[in-house]
C-alpha positions in Angstrom: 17.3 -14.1 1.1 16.7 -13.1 -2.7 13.8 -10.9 -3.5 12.6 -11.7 -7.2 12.2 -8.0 -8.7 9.4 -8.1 -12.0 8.6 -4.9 -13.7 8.1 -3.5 -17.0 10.1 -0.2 -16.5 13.8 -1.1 -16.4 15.1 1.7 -14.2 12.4 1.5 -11.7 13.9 -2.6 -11.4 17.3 -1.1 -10.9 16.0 1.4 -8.3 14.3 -1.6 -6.6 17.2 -3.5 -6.2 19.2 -1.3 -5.4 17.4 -0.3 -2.3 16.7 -3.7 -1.5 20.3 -4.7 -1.8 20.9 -1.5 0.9 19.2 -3.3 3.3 21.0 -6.5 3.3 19.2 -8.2 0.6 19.9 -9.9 -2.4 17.5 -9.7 -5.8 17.1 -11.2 -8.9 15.6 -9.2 -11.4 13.6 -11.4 -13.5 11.6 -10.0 -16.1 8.4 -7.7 -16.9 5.1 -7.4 -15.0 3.9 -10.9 -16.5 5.4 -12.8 -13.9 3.6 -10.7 -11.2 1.4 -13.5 -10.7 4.1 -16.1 -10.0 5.7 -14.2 -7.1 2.5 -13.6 -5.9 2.0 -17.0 -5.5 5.3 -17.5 -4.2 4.6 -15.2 -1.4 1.3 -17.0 -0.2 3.4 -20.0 -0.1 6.0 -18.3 2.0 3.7 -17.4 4.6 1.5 -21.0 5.0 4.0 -22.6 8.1 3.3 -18.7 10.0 -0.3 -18.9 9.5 -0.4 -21.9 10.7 1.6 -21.4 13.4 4.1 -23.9 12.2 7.4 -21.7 12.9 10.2 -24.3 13.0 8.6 -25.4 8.9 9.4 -21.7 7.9 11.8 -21.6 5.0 13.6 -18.5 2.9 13.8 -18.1 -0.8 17.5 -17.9 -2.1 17.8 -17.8 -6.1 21.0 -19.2 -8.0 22.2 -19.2 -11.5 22.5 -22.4 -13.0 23.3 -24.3 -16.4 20.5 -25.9 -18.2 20.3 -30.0 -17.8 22.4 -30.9 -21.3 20.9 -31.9 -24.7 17.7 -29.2 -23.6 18.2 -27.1 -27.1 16.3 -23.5 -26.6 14.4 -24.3 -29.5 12.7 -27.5 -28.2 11.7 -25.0 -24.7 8.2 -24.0 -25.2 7.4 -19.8 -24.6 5.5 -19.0 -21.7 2.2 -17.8 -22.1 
């Protein structure tokens, strides 16, 4: 499982991670306190198939590097809001 780590205080992320990589986990630090409300959503999502009692639909984040699709130049990618 990888826990997504947000935060605007770059030591506190480190901290984070490396507690939760103690206890068997792996993170993905990615980016400030912005992105809050993305994982937040991500979490409700997570827990729909328990709260509705669908335990064989559960599922478990896992995050992995990849390369962008080719010909995508970072100047034609939009900035997030």
């Amino acid at each position: 499982v990888t826990v997504p780590i947000v935060g605007n205080d770059e030591k506190a992320k480190l901290l984070v991670a490396r507690l939760t990589q103690s206890m068997g986990f792996e993170t993905s630090i990615l980016g400030n306190i912005k992105h809050a409300h993305t994982l937040e959503g991500m979490a409700n999502l997570y827990f729909t198939p328990y709260a509705a009692g669908n335990f064989d639909e559960a599922f478990e984040y896992y995050f992995r590097k990849g390369t962008a699709p080719s010909g995508l130049k970072k100047s034609k990618v939009r900035q997030a809001n």
